[in-house]
C-alpha positions as CSV (number, residue, x, y, z in Angstrom):
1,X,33.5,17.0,31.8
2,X,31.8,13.6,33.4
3,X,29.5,13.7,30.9
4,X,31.7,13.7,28.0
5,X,33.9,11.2,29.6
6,X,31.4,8.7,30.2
7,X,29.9,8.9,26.7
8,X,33.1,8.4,25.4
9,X,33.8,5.6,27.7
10,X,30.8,4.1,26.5
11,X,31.5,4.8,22.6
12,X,34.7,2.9,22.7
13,X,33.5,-0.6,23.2
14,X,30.5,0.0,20.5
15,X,33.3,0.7,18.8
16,X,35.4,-2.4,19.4
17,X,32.7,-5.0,19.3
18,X,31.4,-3.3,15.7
19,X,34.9,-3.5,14.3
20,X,35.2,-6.8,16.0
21,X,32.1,-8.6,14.3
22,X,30.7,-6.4,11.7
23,X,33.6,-5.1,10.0
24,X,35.4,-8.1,9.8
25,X,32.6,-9.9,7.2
26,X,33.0,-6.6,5.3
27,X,36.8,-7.8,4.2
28,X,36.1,-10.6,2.6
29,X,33.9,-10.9,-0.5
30,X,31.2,-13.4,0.6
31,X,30.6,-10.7,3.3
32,X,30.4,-8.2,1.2
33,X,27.9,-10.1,-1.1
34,X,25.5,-11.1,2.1
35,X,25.6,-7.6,3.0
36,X,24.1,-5.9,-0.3
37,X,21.9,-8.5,-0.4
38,X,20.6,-7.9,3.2
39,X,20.2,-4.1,2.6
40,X,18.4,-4.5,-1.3
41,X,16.1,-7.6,-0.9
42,X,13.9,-5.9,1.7
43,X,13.6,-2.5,-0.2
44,X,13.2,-4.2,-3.6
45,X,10.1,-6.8,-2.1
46,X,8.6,-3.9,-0.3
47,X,8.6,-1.3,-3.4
48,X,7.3,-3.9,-5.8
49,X,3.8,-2.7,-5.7
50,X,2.4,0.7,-3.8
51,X,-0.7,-1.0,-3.7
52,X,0.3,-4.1,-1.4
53,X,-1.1,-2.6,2.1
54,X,-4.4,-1.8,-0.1
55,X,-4.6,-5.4,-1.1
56,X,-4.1,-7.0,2.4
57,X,-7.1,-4.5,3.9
58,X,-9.3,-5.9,0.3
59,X,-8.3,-9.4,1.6
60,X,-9.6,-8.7,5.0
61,X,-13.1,-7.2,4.1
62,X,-14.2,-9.2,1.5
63,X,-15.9,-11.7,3.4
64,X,-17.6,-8.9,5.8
65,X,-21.4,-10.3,6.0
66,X,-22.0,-6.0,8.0
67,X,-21.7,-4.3,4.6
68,X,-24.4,-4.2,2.6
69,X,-24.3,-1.2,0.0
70,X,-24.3,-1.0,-4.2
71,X,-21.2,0.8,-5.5
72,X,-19.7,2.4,-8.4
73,X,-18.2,-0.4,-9.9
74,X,-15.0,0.2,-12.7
75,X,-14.3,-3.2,-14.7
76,X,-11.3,-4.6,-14.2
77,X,-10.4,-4.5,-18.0
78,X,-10.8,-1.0,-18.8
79,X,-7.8,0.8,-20.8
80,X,-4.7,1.2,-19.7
81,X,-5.1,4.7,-20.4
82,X,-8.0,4.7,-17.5
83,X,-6.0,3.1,-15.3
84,X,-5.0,6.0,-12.6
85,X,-9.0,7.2,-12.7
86,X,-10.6,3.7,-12.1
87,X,-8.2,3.5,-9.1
88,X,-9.4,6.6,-7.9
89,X,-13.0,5.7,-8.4
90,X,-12.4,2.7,-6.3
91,X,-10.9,4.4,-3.7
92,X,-13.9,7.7,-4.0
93,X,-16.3,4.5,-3.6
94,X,-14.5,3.6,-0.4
95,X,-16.2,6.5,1.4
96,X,-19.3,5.6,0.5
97,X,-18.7,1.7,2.5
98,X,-16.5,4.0,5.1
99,X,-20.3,6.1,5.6
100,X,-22.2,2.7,5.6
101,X,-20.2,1.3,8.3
102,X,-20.1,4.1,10.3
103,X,-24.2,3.7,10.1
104,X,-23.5,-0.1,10.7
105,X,-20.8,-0.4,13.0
106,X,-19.3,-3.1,11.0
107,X,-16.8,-4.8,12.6
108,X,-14.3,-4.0,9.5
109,X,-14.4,0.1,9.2
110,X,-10.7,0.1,10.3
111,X,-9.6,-1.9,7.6
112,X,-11.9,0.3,4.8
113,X,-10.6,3.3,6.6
114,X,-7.2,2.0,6.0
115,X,-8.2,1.6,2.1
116,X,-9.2,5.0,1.8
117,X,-6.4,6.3,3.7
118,X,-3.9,4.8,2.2
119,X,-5.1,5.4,-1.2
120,X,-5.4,9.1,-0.5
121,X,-2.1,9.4,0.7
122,X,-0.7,7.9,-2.2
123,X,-2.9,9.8,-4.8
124,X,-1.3,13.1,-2.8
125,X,2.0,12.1,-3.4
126,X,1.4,11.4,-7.0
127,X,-1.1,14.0,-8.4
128,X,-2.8,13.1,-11.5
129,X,-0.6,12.1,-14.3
130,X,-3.0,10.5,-16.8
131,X,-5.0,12.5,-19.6
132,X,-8.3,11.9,-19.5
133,X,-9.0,10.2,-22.5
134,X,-12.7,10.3,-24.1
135,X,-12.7,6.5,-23.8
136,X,-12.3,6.7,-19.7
137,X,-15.4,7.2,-17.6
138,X,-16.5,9.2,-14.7
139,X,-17.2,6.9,-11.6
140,X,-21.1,7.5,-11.9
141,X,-21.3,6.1,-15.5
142,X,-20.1,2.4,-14.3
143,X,-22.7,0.4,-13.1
144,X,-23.7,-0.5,-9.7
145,X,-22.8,-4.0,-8.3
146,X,-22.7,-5.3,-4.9
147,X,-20.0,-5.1,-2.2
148,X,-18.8,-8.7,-3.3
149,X,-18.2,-8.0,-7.0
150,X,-16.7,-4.3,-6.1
151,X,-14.0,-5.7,-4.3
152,X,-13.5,-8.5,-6.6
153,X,-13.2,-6.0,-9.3
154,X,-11.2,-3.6,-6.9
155,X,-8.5,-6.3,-6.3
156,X,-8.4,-7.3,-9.9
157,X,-7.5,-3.4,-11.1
158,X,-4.3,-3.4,-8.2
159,X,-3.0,-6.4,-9.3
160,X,-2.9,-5.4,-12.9
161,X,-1.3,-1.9,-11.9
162,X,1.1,-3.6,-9.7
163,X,2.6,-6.0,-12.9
C-alpha cells in the first residue's frame, strides 16, 4: 500500500505542473502551431537523406594520408537505373579500405567501419529493389582509382541519391 501511495503522491504534482505549463500553450493557437512545428522539423531534417551519417564519416576520411589502396571506382554519373548497385559497390569497396586499415592501423578505421556499417544496415532493411539493367555494371568492370578520387566519387553518388 506505501508504495502505491507514494507513487501516486508523486504523480500528482507531474501532473499539476504539466497541466500548469504545457497544456496551457496547447489552448491557444500560436501554441498549437509552435508545437507541430517542434515535433515535425526534427523528423523531416533528419529523414531527408538516409545517407547523411554516411556522408559525415566520407567527410572525415577523405583527407586520411594512412590509406593507401586502388578501389573499384563507380562514376558518379552512371544511370539512374544503376543507382542502388553503384551504392552497393561503394559500400563492397569499403571492406576492402576496412582490410587495408586493419593492416595499417590507420587512425580512421572507425569512421570506414561506420561507412560499411551503416551502409549494410540500410541495404538490409531495403533489399534490392532495382532491376539489373544490361547498361549497369558489376563492381570489377569500373576501373581502379585511388582512395582520393573513390571518395570523391563516393560522395558525389549520395548526394545525387539523396536529391
Amino acid at each position: 500500500q506505501e508504495t502505491y501511495l507514494e507513487s501516486v503522491c508523486l504523480q500528482y504534482p507531474q501532473y499539476r505542473l504539466l497541466n500548469s505549463h504545457c497544456f496551457c500553450l496547447l489552448k491557444n493557437g500560436m501554441g498549437l502551431i509552435i508545437f507541430f512545428l517542434c515535433a515535425y522539423v526534427p523528423k523531416t531534417e533528419a529523414g531527408h537523406c538516409k545517407w547523411a551519417e554516411v556522408l559525415q564519416d566520407l567527410e572525415r576520411i577523405k583527407t586520411s594520408k594512412d590509406i593507401d589502396v586502388s578501389l573499384y571506382t563507380a562514376n558518379a554519373d552512371e544511370d539512374v537505373k544503376c543507382q542502388e548497385l553503384v551504392m552497393r559497390c561503394f559500400f563492397l569497396e569499403t571492406a576492402v579500405i576496412i582490410q587495408e586499415c586493419r593492416i595499417k592501423n590507420c587512425s580512421k578505421t572507425q569512421d570506414v567501419w561506420n561507412i560499411w556499417k551503416n551502409g549494410n544496415e540500410s541495404f538490409e532493411e531495403n533489399k534490392l529493389t532495382s532491376t539489373k539493367s544490361k547498361k549497369c555494371k558489376e563492381c570489377e568492370e569500373y576501373e581502379e582509382k585511388n582512395f582520393t578520387e573513390f571518395v570523391q566519387n563516393f560522395e558525389k553518388v549520395i548526394q545525387r541519391d539523396c536529391k
